[in-house]
C-alpha positions as CSV (number, residue, x, y, z in Angstrom):
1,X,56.7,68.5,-180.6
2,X,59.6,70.1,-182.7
3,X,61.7,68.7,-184.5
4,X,64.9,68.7,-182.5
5,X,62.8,67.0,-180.0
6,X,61.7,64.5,-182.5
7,X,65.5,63.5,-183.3
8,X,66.7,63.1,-179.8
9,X,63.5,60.7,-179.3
10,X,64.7,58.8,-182.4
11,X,68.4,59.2,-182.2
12,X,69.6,56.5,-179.4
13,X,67.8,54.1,-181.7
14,X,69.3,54.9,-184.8
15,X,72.4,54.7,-182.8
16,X,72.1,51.9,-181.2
17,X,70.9,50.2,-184.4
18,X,74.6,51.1,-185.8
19,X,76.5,49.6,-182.9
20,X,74.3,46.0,-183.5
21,X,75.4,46.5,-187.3
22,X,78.8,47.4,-186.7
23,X,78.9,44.7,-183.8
24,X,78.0,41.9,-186.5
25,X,80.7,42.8,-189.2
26,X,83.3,43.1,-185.9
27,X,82.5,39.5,-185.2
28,X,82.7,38.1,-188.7
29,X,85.8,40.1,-189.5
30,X,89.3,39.1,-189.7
31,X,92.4,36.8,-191.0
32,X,90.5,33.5,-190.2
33,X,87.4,32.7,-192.4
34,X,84.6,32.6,-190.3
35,X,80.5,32.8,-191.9
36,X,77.5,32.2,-189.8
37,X,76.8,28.8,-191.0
38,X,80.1,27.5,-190.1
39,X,79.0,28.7,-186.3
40,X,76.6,25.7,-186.3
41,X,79.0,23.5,-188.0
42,X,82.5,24.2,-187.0
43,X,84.4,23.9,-183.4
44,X,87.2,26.0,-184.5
45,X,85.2,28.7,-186.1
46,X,83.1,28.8,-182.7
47,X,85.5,29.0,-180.8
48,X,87.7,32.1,-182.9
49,X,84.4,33.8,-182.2
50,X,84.0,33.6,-178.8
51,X,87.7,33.5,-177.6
52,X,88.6,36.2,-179.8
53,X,86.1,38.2,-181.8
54,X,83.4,38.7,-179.0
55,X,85.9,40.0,-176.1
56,X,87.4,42.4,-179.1
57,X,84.2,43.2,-180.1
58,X,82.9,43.9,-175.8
59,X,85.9,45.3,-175.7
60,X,85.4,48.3,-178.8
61,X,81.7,49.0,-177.5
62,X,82.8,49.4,-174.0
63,X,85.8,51.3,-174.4
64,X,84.3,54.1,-177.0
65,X,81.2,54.3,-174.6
66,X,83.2,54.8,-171.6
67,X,85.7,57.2,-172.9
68,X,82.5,59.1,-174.9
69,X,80.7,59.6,-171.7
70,X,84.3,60.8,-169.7
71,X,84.6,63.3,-171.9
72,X,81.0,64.7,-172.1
73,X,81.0,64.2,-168.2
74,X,84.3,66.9,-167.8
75,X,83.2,69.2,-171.0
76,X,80.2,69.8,-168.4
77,X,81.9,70.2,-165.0
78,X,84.7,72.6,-167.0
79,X,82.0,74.6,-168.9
80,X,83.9,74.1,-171.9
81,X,83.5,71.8,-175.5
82,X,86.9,71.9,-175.7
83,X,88.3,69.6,-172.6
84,X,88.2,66.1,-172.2
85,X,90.7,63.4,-170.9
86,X,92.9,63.7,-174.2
87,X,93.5,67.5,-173.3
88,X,93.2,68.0,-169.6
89,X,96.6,65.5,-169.1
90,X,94.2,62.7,-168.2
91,X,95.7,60.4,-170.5
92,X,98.7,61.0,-170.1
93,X,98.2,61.4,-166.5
94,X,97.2,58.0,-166.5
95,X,100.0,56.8,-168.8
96,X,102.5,57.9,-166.5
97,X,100.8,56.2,-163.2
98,X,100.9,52.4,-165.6
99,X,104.9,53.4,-166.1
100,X,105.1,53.9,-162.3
101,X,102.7,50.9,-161.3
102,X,104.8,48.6,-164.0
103,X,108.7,49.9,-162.8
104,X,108.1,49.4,-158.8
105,X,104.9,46.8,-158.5
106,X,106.1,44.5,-161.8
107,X,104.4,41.5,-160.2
108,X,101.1,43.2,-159.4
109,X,97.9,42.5,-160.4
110,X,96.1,44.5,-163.2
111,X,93.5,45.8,-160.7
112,X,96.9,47.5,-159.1
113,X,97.9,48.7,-161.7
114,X,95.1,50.5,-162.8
115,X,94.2,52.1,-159.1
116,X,97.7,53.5,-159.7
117,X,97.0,55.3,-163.1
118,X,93.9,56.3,-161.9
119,X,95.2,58.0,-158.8
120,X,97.5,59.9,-161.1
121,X,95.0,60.4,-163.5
122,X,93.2,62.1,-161.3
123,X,95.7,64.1,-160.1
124,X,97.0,65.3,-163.2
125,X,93.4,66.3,-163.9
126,X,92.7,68.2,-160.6
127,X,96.0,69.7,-161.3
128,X,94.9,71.2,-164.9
129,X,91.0,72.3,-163.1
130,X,93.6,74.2,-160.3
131,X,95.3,76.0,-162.8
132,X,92.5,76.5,-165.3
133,X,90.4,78.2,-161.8
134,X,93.4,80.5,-161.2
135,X,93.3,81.7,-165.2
136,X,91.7,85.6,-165.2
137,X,90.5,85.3,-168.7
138,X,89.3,81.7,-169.5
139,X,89.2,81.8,-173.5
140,X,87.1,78.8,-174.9
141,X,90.1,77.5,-176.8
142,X,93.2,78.4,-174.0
143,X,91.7,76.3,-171.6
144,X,92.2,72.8,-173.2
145,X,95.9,74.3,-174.2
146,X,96.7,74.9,-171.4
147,X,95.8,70.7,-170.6
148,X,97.8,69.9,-173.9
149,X,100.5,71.6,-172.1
150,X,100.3,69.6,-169.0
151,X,100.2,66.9,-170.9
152,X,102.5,67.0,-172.9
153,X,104.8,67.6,-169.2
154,X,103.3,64.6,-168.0
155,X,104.6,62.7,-171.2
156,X,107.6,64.2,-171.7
157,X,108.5,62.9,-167.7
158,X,107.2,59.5,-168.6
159,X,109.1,59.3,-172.0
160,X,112.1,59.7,-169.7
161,X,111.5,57.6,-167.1
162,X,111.1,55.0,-170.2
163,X,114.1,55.8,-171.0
164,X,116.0,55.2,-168.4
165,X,114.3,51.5,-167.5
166,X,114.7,50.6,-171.2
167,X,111.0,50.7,-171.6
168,X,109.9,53.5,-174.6
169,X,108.5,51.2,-176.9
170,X,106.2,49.6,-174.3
171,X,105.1,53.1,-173.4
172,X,104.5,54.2,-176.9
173,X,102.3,50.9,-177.3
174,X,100.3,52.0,-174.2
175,X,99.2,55.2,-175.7
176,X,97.9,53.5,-178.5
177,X,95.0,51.8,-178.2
178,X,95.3,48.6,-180.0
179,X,92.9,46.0,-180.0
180,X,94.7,43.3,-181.6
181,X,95.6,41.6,-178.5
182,X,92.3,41.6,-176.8
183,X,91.1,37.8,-176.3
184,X,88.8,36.2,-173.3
185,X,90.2,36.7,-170.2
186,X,92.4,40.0,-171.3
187,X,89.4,42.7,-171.2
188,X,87.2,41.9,-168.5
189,X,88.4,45.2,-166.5
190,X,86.0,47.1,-169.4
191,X,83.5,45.9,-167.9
192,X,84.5,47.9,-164.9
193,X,84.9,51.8,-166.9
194,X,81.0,50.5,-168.5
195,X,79.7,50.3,-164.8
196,X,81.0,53.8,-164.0
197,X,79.5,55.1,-167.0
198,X,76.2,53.9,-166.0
199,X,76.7,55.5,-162.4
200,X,77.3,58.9,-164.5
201,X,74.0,58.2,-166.1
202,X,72.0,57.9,-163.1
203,X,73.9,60.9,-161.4
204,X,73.2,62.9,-164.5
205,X,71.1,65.7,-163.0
206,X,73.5,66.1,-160.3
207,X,76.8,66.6,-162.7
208,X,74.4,69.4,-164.9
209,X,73.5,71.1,-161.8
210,X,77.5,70.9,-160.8
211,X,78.4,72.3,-164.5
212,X,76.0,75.3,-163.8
213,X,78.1,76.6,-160.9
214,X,78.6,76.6,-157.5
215,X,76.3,79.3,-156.5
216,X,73.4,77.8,-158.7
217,X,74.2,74.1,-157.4
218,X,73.9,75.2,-154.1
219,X,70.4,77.4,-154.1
220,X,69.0,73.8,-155.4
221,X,70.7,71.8,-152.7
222,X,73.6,70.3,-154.6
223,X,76.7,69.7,-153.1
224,X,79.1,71.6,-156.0
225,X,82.5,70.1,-154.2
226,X,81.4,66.7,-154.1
227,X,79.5,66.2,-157.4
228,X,82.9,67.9,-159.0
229,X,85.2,65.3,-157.2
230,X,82.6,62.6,-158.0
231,X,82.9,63.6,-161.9
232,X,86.6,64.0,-161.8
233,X,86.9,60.4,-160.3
234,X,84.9,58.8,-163.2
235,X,86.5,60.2,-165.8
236,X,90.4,59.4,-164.2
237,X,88.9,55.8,-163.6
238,X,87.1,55.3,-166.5
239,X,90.6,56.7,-168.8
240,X,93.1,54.2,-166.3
241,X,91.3,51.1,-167.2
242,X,91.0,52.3,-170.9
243,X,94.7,53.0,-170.9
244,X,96.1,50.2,-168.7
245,X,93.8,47.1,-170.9
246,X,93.8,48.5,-174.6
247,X,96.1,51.9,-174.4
248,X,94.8,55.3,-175.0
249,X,92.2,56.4,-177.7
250,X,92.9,59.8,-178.4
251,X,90.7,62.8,-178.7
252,X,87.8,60.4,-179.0
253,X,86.3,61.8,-175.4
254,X,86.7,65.4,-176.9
255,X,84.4,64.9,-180.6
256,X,82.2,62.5,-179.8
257,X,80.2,64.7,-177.1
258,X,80.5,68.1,-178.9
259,X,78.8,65.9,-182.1
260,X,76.0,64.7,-180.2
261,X,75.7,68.0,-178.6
262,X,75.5,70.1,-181.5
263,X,72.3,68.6,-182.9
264,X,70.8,67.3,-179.5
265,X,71.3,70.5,-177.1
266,X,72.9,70.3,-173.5
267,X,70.6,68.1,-171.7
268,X,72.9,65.9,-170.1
269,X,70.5,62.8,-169.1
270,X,69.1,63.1,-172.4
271,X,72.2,63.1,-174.7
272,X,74.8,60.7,-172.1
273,X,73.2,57.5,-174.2
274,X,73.2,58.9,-177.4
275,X,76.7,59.9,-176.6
276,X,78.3,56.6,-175.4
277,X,76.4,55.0,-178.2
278,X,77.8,57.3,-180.6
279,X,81.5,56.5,-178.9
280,X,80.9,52.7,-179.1
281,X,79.8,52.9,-182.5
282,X,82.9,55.0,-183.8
283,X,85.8,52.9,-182.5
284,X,83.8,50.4,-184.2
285,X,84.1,51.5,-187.7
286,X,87.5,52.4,-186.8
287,X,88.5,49.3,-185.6
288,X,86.9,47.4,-188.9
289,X,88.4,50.5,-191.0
290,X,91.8,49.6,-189.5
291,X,91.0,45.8,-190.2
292,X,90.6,45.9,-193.9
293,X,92.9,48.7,-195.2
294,X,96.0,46.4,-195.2
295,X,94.7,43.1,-194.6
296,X,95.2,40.8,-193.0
297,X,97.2,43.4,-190.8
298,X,95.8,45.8,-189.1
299,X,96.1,49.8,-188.2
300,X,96.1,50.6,-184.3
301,X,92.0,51.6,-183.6
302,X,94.2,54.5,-181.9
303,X,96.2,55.8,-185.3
304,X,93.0,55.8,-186.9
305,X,90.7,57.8,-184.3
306,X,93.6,59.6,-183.7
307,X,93.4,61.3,-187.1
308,X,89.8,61.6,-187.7
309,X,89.5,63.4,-183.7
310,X,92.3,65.7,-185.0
311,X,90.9,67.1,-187.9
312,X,87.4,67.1,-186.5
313,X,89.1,69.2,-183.2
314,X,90.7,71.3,-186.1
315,X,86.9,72.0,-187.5
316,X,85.3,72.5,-184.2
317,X,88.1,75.3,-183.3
318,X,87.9,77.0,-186.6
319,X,83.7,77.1,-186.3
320,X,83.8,78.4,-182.9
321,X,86.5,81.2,-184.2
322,X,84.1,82.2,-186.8
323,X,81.2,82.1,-184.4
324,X,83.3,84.7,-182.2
325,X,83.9,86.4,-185.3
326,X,81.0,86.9,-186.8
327,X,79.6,88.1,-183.1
């Protein structure tokens, strides 16, 4: 057995370990004093943690794993380490269809409103995979450019739409995921984006086999058109409900999976827990990081991923430069 073997056998554990710790300090974290004895003892402190802390808490594990396994789910159907729903125009694909869905269904239910931002979520991604297919010369770093572009069209049409129905600050809330608001009863539609994830799990050989190509998908019997669609569909759904309950977490679909990747290799089945584990468990330190730099206020989980996922996309482009370089 060698030893990268070894430490994927190993590695959802530790992983998963670090989600339970985190989990705990989430739930005994924040402006009201609340210890473990008082659970036993105390009415009110029972119920802050299970009106408030536990659905935020649900809520940060369920959203990181989600958007962790999107991402890792279109780096593989693109071919590329580089794309994810922060730089395909997913997000903001998806943050335009919530404008839309808010402006002309205002009384509609959140389950509306987040079939509309998928729908446009996954349009703005099919979009980016139509122009990215009509590129000559796919460099490994002009491919998720050319989504930042299409992105940044998609957010640029939505800032004035905003505009125009008095509604920018709302949209700048939206795409920022905050989880300050989240209490029981306001995150249950998580739930919905971790059930998709687990469908990507069990479909896991079937989105590798997609990722390897047309041609070699279909000499094994794999239908490349539909496993593609069926990919593109989670990840649009999976980024609407993110966006539409909490607000968009950026470029945390994009580092998570190329992390995991680089020190457990390309098998997808055997990295997609590892992965979402890994997701859950970093918007969980974010989130508490964001909890204690200025208490008892808090930074946006989004501000804070925001930076680190920029930096670490600044690292990953810079290595894979010097890899080409050194070729």
């Amino acid at each position: 057995m060698t030893a990268r073997t070894t430490f994927a056998a190993v590695a959802p554990w530790a992983a998963a370990a670090l989600v339970l710790l985190l989990a705990v300090v989430s739930l005994l974290l924040g402006a009201a004093d609340v210890n473990v004895w008082a659970l036993f003892t105390d009415a009110e402190a029972w119920q802050v943690v299970t009106v408030s802390r536990v659905p935020r808490t649900a809520a940060l594990i369920l959203s990181g794993a989600a958007l962790a396994v999107a991402g890792l789910i279109m780096q593989h159907l693109a071919r590329n380490r580089f794309v994810a729903p922060s730089t395909a125009g997913t997000v903001d694909a998806a943050g335009l269809g919530l404008l839309v869905a808010t402006i002309s269904f205002a009384g509609s239910s959140i389950m509306v409103k987040i079939v509309i931002a998928m729908l446009f979520a996954l349009a703005g991604t099919a979009l980016f995979i139509g122009v990215i297919q009509r590129i000559q010369f796919k460099d490994v770093i002009f491919v998720p450019l050319v989504g930042l572009v299409l992105g940044g069209v998609f957010a640029a049409i939505a800032e004035f739409i905003a505009y125009r129905f008095n509604l920018t600050q709302t949209l700048s809330i939206w795409m920022n995921g905050d989880f300050s608001g989240v209490i029981q009863g306001r995150y249950e539609t998580l739930w919905l984006a971790g059930a998709v994830a687990l469908i990507a799990y069990l479909f896991a050989n079937r989105f590798t086999a997609a990722g390897m190509g047309r041609e070699f998908a279909t000499n094994i019997g794999v239908n490349y058109r539909a496993w593609m669609t069926t990919g593109l569909v989670i990840a649009a759904m999976v980024t609407a409900v993110v966006v539409v309950t909490v607000g968009a977490i950026p470029f945390l679909g994009l580092i998570v999976p190329n992390i995991v990747t680089l020190m457990l290799g390309d098998n997808l089945r055997r990295v997609l827990p590892t992965t979402a584990l890994t997701g859950a468990a970093l918007v969980l330190a974010c989130d508490i990081l964001g909890r204690t730099l200025i208490y008892p206020y808090e930074i946006a989980v989004g501000t804070i991923v925001g930076v680190i996922g920029s930096g670490v996309f600044l690292v990953l482009i810079m290595r894979r430069r010097n890899t080409y370089a050194a070729a």
